[in-house]
N, C-alpha and C positions, 0 to 999 in steps of 0.2 A: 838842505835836503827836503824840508817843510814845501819851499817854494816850488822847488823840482815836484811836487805834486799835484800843484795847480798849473802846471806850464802846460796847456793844451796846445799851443801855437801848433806843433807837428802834425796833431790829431786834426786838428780843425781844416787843415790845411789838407791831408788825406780824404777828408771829409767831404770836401771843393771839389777836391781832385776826379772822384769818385762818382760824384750828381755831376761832373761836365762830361766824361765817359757815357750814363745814360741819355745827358739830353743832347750830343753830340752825334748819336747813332740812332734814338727815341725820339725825331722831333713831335711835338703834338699835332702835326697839322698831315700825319703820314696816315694814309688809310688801309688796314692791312687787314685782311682777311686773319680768323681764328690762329689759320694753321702756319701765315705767314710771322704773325705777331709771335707765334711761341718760336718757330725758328728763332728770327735778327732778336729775342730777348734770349733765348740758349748764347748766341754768340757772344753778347750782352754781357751775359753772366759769367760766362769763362773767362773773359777779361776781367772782367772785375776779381774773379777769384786769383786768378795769376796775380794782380798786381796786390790783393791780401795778402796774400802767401807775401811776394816781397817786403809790404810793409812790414807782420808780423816779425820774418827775419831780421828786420835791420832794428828792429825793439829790442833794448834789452832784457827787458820786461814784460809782463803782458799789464795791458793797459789797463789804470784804476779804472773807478766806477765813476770819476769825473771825467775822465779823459774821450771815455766810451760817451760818456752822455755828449762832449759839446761835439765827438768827428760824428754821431749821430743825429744832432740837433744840427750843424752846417750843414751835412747833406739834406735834411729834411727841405728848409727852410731855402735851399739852395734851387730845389726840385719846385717847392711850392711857389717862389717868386718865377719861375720857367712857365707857371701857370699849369702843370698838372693837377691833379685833384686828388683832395685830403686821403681820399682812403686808399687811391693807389701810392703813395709818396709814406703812408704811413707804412704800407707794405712790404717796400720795396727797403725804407729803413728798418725796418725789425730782419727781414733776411739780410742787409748789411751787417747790421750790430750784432745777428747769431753769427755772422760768421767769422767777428774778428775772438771769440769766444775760446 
């Protein structure tokens, strides 16, 4: 049961799942005006919310505070090797990680 603690593989793996959904729709090299940018990030974000919602379900639990730190730290790191920049990648994780909450 101890081990079953530190078992992030699922998380981490949601994690991946979730930084390939933005930089798969987000590339960096797309030039979008204000109004464009909040649009395709709304769309952005409802996807990601649906497949929370899924993941969330299929938990039987809600996720410890390690589990939350490594699907948080994959995505970050997942975003920042994509070449985005720190302070949007931090951003974009903390609305992740509020939302699996």
């Amino acid at each position: 049961m101890l081990l079953s603690w530190f078992d992030a593989s699922e998380a981490k793996a949601f994690g991946l799942s979730m930084a390939d959904v933005w930089i798969e729709r987000m590339p960096l090299a797309e030039n979008l005006n204000e109004k464009q940018y909040a649009a395709k990030s709304k769309k952005i974000f409802d996807i990601m919310l649906l497949r929370i919602s899924g993941f969330k379900m299929k938990q039987k639990k809600k996720l410890n505070i390690y589990k939350t730190a490594q699907l948080g730290n994959a995505f970050k790191w997942a975003l920042k090797d994509a070449g985005y920049e720190d302070r949007y990648v931090s951003q974009l994780t903390e609305w992740l990680v509020s939302r699996l909450q």
